[in-house]
KOLTOR-407215 format. One line per 3 residues: number of its first residue (from 1); their letters; for each residue x, y, z of N, C-alpha, C, O. Coordinates in steps of 0.05 Angstrom, whole numbers. Example, Ala and Ser with C-alpha at 12.3 -4.5 7.8 and 13.67 -1.06 7.14 Angstrom:
# residues 2
1 = as = 264,-114,156,246,-90,156,264,-66,156,285,-66,169; 257,-45,142,273,-21,143,258,1,157,268,23,161
END
This chain:
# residues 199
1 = xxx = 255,-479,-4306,235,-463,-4291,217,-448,-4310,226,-438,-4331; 186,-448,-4301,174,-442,-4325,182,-405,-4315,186,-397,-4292; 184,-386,-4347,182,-369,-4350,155,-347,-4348,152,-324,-4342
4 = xxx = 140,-367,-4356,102,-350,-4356,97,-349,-4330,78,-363,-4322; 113,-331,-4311,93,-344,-4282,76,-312,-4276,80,-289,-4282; 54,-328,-4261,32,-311,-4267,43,-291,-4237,49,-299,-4214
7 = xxx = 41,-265,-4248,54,-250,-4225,35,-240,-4202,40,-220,-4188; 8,-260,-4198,6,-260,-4175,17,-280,-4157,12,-278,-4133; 34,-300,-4167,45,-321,-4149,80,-315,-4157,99,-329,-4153
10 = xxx = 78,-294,-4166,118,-292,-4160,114,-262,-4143,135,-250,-4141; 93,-250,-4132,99,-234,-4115,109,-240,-4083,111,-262,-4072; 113,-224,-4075,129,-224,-4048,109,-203,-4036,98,-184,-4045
13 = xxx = 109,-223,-3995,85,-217,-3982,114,-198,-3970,135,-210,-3968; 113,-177,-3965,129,-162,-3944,118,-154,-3919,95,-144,-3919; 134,-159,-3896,117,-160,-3880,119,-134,-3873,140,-123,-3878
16 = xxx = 91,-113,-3856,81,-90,-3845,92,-83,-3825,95,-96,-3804; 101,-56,-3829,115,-47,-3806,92,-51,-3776,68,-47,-3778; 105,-60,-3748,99,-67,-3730,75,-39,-3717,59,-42,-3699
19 = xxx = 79,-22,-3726,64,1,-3720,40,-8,-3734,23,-4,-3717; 29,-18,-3753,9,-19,-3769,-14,-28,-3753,-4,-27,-3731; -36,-35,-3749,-52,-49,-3733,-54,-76,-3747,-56,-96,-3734
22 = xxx = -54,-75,-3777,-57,-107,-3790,-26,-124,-3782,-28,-148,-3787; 1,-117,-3771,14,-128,-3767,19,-149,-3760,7,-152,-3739; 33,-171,-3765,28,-202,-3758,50,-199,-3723,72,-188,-3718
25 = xxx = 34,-213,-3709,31,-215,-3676,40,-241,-3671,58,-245,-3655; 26,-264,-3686,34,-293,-3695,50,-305,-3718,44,-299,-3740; 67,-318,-3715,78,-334,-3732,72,-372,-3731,72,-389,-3713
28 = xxx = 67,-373,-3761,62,-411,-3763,97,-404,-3774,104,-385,-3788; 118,-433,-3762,137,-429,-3766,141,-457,-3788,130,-475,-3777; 153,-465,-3814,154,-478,-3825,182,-488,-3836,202,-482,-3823
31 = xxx = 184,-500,-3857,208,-505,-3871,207,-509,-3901,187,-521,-3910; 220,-504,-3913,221,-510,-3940,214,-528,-3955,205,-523,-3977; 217,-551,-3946,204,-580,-3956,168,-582,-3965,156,-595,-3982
34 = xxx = 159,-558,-3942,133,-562,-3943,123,-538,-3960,101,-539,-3971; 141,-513,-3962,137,-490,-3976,115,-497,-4006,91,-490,-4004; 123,-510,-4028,105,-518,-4059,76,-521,-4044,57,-508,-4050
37 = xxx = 74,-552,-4010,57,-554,-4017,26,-529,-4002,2,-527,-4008; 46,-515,-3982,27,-496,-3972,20,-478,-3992,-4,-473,-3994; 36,-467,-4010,27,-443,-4027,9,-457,-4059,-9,-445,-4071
40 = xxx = 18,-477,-4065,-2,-489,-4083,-33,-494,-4069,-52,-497,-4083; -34,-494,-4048,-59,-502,-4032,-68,-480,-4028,-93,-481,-4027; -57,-457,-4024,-66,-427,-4013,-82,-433,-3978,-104,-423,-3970
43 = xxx = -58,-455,-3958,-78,-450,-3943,-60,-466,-3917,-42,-482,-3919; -69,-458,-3903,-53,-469,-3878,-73,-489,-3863,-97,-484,-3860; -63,-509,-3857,-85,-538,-3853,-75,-550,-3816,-53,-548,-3805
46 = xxx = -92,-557,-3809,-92,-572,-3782,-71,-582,-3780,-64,-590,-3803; -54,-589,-3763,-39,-605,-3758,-45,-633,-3748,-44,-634,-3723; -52,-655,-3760,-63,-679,-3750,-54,-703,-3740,-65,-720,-3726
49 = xxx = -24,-700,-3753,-8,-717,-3743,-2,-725,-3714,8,-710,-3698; -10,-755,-3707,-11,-755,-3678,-32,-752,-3672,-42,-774,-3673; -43,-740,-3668,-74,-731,-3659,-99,-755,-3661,-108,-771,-3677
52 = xxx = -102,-748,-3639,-135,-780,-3626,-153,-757,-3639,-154,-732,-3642; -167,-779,-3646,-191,-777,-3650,-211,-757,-3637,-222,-738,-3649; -215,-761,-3612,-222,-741,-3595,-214,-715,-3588,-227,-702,-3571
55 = xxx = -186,-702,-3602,-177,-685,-3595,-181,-660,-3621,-170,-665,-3642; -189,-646,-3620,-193,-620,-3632,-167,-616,-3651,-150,-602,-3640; -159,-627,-3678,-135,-614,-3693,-133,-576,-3687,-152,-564,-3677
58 = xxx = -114,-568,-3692,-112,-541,-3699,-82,-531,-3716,-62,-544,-3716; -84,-505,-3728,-67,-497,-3739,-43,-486,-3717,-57,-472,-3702; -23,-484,-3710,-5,-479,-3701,5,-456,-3699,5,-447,-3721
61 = xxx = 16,-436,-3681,26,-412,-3683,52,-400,-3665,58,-420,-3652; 67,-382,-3658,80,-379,-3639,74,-345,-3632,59,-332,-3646; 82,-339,-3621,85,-302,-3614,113,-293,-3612,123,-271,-3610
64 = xxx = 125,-321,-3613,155,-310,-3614,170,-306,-3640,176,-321,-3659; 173,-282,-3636,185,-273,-3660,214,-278,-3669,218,-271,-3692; 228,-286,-3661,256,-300,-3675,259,-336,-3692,269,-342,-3714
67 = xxx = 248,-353,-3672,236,-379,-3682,231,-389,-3655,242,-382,-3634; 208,-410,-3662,191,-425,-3645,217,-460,-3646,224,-472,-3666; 222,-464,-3622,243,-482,-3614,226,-510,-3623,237,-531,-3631
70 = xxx = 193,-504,-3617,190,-539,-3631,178,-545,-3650,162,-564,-3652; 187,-522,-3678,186,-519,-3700,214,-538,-3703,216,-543,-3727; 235,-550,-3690,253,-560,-3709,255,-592,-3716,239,-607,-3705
73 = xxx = 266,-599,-3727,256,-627,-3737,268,-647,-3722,283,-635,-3707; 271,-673,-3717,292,-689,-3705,309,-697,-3729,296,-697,-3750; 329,-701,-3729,349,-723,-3748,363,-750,-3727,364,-754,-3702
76 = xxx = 372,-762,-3750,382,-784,-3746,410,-784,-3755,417,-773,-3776; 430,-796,-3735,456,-798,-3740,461,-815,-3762,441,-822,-3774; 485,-826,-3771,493,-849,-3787,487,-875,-3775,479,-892,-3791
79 = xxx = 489,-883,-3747,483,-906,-3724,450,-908,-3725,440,-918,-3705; 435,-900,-3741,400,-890,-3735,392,-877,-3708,367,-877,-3703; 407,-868,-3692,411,-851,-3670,394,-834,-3672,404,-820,-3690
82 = xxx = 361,-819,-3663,351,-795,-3667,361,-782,-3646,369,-790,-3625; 359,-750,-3661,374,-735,-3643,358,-715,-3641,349,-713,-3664; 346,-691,-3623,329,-665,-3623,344,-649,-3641,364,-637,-3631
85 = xxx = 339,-647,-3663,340,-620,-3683,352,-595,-3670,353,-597,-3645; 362,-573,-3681,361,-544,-3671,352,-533,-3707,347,-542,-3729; 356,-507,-3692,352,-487,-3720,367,-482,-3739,360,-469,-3758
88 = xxx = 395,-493,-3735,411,-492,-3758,411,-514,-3766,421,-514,-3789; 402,-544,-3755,405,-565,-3775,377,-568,-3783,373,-586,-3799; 354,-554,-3773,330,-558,-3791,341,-538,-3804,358,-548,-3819
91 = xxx = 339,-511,-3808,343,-500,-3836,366,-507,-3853,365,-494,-3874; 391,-526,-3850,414,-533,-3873,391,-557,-3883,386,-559,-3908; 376,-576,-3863,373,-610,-3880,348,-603,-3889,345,-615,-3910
94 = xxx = 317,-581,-3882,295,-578,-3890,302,-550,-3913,290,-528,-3912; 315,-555,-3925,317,-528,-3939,307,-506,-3934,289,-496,-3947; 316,-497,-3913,310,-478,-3903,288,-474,-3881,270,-491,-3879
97 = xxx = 288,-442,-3859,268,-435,-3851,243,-418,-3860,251,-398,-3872; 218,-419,-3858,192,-400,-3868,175,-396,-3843,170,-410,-3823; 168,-372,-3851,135,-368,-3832,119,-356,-3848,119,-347,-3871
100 = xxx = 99,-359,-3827,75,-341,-3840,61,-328,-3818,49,-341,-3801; 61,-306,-3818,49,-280,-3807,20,-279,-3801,13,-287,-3823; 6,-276,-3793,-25,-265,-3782,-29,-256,-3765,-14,-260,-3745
103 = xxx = -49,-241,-3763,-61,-226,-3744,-71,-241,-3718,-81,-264,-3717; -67,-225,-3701,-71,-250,-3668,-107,-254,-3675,-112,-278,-3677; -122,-243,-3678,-157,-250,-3678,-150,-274,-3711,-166,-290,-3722
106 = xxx = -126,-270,-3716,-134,-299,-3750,-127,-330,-3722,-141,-351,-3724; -108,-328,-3702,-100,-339,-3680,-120,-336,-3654,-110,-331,-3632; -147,-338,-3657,-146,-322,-3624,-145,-346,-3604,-155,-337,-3583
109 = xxx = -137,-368,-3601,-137,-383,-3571,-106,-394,-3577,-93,-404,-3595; -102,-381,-3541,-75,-387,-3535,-78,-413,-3517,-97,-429,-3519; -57,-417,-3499,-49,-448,-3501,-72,-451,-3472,-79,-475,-3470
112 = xxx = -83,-435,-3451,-101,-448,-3446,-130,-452,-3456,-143,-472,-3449; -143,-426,-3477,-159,-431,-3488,-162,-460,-3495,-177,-476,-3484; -138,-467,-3520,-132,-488,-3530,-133,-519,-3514,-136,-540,-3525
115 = xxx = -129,-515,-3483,-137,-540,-3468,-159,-537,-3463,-168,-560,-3462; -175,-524,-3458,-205,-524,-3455,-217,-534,-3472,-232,-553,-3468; -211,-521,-3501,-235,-521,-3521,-227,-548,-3544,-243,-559,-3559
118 = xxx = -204,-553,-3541,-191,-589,-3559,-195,-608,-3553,-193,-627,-3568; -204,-609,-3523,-207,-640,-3513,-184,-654,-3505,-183,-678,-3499; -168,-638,-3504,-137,-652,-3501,-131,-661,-3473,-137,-645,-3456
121 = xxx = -118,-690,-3463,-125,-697,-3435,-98,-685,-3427,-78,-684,-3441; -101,-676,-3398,-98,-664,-3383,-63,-675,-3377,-45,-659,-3374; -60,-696,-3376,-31,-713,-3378,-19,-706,-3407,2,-693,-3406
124 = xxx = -26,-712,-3427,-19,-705,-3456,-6,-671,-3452,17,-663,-3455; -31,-654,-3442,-19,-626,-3439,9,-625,-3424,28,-618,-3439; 13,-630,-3402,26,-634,-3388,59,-642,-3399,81,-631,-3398
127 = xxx = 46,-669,-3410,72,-672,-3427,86,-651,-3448,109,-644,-3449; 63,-643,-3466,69,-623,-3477,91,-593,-3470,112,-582,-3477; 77,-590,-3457,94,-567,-3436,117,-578,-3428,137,-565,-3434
130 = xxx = 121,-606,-3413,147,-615,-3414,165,-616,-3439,188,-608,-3437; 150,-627,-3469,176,-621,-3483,173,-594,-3486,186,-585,-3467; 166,-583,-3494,169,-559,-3498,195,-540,-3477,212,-525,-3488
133 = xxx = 194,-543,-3456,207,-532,-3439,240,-546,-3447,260,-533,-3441; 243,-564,-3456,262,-596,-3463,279,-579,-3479,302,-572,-3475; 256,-572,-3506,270,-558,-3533,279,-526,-3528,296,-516,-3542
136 = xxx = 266,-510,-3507,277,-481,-3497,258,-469,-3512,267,-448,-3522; 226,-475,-3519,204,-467,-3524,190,-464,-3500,194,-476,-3479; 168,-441,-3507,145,-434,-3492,125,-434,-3484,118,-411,-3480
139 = xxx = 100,-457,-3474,81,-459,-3478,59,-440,-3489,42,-442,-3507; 70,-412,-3468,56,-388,-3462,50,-381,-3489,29,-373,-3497; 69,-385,-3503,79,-370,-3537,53,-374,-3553,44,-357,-3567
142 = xxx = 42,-399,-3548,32,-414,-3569,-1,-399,-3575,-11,-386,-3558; -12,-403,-3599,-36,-393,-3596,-40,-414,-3621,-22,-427,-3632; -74,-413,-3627,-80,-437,-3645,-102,-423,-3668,-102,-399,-3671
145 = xxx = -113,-437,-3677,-135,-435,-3700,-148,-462,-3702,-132,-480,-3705; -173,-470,-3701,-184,-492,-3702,-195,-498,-3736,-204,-518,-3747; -190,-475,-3743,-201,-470,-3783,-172,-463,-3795,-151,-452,-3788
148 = xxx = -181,-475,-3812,-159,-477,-3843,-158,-431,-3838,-173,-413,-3831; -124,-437,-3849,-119,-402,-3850,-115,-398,-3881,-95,-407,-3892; -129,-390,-3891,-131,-377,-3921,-110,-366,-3928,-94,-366,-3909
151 = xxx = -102,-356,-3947,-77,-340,-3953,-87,-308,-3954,-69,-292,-3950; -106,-301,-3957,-122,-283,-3953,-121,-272,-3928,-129,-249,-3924; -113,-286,-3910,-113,-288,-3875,-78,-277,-3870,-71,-262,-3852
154 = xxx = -62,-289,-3892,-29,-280,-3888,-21,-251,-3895,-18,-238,-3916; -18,-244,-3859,9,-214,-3878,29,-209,-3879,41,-189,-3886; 39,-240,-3867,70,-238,-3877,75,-269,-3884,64,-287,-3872
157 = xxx = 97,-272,-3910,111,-291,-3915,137,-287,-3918,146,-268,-3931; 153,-309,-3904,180,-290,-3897,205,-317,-3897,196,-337,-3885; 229,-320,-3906,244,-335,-3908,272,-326,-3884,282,-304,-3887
160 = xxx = 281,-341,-3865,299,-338,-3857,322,-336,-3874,324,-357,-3888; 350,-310,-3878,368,-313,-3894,394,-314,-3876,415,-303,-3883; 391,-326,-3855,419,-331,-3840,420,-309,-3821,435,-313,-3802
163 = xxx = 409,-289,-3824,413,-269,-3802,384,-256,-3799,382,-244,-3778; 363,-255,-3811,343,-235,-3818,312,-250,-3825,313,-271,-3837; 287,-240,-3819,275,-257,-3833,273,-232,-3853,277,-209,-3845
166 = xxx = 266,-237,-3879,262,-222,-3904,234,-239,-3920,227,-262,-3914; 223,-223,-3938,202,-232,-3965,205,-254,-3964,221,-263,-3948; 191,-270,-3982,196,-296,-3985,176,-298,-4011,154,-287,-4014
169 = xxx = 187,-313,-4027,173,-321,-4054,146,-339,-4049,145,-359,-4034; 122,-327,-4068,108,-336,-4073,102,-358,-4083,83,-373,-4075; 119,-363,-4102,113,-372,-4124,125,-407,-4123,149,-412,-4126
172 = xxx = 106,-428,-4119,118,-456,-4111,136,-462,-4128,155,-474,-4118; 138,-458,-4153,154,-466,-4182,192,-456,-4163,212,-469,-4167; 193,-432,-4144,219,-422,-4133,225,-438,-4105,240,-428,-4089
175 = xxx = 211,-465,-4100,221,-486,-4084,222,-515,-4085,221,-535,-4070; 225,-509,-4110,239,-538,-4125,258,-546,-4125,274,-535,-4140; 267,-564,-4110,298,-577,-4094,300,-584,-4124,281,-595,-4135
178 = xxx = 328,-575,-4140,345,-583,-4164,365,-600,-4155,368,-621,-4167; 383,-592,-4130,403,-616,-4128,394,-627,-4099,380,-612,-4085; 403,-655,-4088,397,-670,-4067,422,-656,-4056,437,-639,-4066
181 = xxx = 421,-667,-4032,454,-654,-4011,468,-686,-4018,460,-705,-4032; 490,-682,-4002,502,-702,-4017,501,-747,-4000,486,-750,-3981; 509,-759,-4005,501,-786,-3989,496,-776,-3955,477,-772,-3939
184 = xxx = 527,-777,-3958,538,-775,-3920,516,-757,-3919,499,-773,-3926; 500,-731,-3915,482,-713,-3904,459,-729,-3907,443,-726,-3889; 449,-750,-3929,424,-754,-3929,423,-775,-3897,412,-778,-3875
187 = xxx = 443,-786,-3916,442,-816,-3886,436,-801,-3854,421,-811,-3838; 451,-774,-3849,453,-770,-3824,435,-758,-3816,431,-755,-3792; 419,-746,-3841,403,-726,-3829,376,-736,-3849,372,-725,-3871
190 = xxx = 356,-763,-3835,342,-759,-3844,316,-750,-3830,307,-760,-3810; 307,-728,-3845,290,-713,-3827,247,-721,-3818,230,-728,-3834; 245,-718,-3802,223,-725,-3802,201,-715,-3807,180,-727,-3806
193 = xxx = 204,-681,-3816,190,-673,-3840,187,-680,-3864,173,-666,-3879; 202,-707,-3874,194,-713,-3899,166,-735,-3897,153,-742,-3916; 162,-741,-3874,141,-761,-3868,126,-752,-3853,112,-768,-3841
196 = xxx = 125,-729,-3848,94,-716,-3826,85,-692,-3849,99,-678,-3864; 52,-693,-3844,39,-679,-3849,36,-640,-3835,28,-620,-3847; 46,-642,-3807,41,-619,-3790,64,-606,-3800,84,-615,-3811
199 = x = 58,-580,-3796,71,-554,-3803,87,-553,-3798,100,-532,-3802
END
């Protein structure tokens, strides 16, 4: 691990006490896998995956503050069986859980804005809301961003540590997978965050 790291990228975003007015209202909920490449980019990007042509990408968000249920990944059994994810096997097989914090105006359209102004057909929505409801997520929760979120835009970066969300490292060089997990976990759990682009 390099030693020279420039200490604006080994600082830690702590998040603002809830009294504050800049306090983060929204959470983009993430995982570790993708951690190097959000913070080398300084920027939170559309989610495109899936997405027609005709439909408005946007950045992703929740209001719920513990974790967003369709933040988790699917895996696959040993049989290639997919199975719906929860939050403890996305954070053991995606190394972990992350968010990122902003202000509800860095978020301002919630999930009906977001059918109005995306283009998104009316059946598609629909479904949506169905999984969602599937995974024990919220539609209501959701709010969007149609523009890239700067890091300049984040006031909180925060790592789930098994009980708590806490700080979370800046610095991409501190999410560099050193060891793989072992065969049996890869085979069973291979996740579908390693092949999508969305958050």
């Amino acid at each position: 691990m390099n030693n020279n790291k420039d200490s604006t990228n080994t600082s830690l975003v702590h998040t603002i006490p809830s009294t504050d007015k800049t306090a983060p209202h929204c959470w983009h909920y993430t995982v570790g896998i993708k951690m190097p490449m959000i913070l080398r980019s300084g920027v939170l990007l559309q989610a495109t995956a899936g997405v027609p042509d005709w439909e408005r990408p946007a950045v992703w968000f929740s209001t719920n503050r513990v974790w967003e249920q369709t933040a988790n990944k699917r895996y696959f059994d040993p049989r290639g069986v997919p199975h719906l994810g929860t939050k403890t096997t996305t954070e053991k097989y995606a190394h972990g859980l992350y968010r990122f914090g902003v202000a509800t105006e860095t978020a301002p359209h919630d999930w009906t804005a977001f059918r109005k102004l995306s283009g998104i057909k009316r059946n598609q929505a629909r479904l949506l809301e169905k999984s969602a409801r599937k995974m024990g997520a919220n539609h209501q929760q959701w709010r969007v961003s149609f523009e890239p979120v700067p890091a300049s835009m984040w006031v909180a970066v925060e790592r789930w540590d098994g009980a708590a969300w806490v700080p979370a490292s800046m610095d991409p060089m501190d999410y560099a997978v050193e060891e793989l997990p072992d065969l049996a976990a890869v085979e069973a759990f291979i996740l579908e965050a390693l092949l999508s682009a969305a958050g």
